[in-house]
C-alpha positions as CSV (number, residue, x, y, z in Angstrom):
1,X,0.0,0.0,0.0
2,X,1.1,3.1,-0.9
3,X,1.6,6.3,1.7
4,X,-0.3,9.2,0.7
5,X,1.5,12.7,1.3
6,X,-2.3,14.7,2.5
7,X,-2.3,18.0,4.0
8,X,-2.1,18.4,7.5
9,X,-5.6,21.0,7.0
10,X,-7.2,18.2,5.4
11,X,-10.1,16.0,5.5
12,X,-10.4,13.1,3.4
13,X,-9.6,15.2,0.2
14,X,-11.6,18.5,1.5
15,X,-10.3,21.4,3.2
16,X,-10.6,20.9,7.3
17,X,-13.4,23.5,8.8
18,X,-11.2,26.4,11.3
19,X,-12.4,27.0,14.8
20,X,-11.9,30.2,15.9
21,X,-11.9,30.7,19.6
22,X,-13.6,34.2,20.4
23,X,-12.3,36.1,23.6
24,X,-15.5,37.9,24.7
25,X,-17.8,39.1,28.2
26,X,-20.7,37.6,25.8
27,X,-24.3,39.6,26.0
28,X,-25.4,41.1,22.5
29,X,-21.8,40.4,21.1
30,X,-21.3,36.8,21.9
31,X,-25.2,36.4,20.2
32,X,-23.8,38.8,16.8
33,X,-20.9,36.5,16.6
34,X,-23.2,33.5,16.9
35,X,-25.3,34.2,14.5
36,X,-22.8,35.7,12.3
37,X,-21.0,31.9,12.1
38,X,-24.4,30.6,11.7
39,X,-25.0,31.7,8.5
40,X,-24.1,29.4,5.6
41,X,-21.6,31.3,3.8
42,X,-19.4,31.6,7.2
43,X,-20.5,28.2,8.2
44,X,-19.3,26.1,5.0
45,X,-15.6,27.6,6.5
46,X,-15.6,27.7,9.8
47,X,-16.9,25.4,13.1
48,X,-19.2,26.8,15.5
49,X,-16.7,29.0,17.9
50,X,-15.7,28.3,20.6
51,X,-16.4,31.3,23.2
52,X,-13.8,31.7,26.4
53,X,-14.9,34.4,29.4
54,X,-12.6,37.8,28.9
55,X,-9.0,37.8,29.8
56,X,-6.8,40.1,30.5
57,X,-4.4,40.9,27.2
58,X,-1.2,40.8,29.0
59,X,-2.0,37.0,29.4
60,X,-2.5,35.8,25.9
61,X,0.4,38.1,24.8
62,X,3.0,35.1,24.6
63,X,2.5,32.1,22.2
64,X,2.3,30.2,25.7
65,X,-0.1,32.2,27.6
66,X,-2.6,32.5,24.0
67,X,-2.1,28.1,23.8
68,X,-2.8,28.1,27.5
69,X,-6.4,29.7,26.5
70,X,-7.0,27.9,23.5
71,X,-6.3,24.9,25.4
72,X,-8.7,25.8,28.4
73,X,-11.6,26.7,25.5
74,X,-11.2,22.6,24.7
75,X,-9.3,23.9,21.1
76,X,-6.1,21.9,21.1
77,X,-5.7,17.8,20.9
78,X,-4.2,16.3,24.3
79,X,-1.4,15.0,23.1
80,X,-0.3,18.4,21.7
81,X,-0.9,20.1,24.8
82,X,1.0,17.3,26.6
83,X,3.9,18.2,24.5
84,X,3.8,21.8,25.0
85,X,2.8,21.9,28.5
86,X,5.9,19.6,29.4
87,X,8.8,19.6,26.9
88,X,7.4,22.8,25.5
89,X,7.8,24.7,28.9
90,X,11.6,24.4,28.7
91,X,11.5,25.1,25.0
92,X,9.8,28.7,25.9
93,X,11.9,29.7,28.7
94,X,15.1,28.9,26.4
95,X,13.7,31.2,23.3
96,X,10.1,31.6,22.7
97,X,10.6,31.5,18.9
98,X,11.4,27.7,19.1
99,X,8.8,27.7,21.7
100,X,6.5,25.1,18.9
101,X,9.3,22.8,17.7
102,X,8.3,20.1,20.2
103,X,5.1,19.6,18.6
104,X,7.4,18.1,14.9
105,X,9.6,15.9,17.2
C-alpha cells in the first residue's frame, strides 16, 4: 500500500473547517458573533466558535499564555498540549521562537 502525502488541513480530500476561539464578556456580542458563524456562507468555512470568558491581554500576549487559553476553551488535541505543557515549557523559557518545535519531534 502506498503512503499518501495529504495536507495536515485536510479531511479526506476537503479542506478541514477552522475553529476560531472568540475572547468575549458575551451579552449582544457573543449572540452577533453566533449568528454571524451561523450563517451558511461563514459556516461552509468555519466550526461553531468556541467562546472563552474575557481575559486580560497581558495574558495571551505570549504564544504560551494564547495556547494556555486555546487549550482551556477545549481547542487543542491532548497529546499536543501534553507536549507543549511539558517539553514545551523548557523550550519557551530557552527562546520563545522555538517555543512550537516540540510539537514536529
Amino acid at each position: 500500500m502506498a503512503a499518501t502525502n495529504k495536507p495536515a488541513d485536510t479531511i479526506q480530500g476537503r479542506r478541514r473547517k477552522l475553529r476560531p476561539l472568540i475572547i468575549t464578556m458575551g451579552g449582544q456580542r457573543q449572540s452577533h458573533l453566533e449568528s454571524m458563524f451561523a450563517h451558511p456562507t461563514i459556516s461552509a468555512h468555519f466550526e461553531s466558535p468556541v467562546f472563552s470568558p474575557g481575559v486580560p491581554q497581558r495574558s495571551i500576549r505570549s504564544a504560551r499564555g494564547l495556547l494556555q487559553v486555546a487549550n482551556n476553551a477545549g481547542l487543542l488535541p491532548q497529546h499536543e498540549w501534553e507536549a507543549l505543557s511539558t517539553t514545551g515549557e523548557d523550550l519557551y523559557h530557552q527562546n520563545p521562537r522555538t517555543y512550537l518545535d516540540c510539537l514536529t519531534g
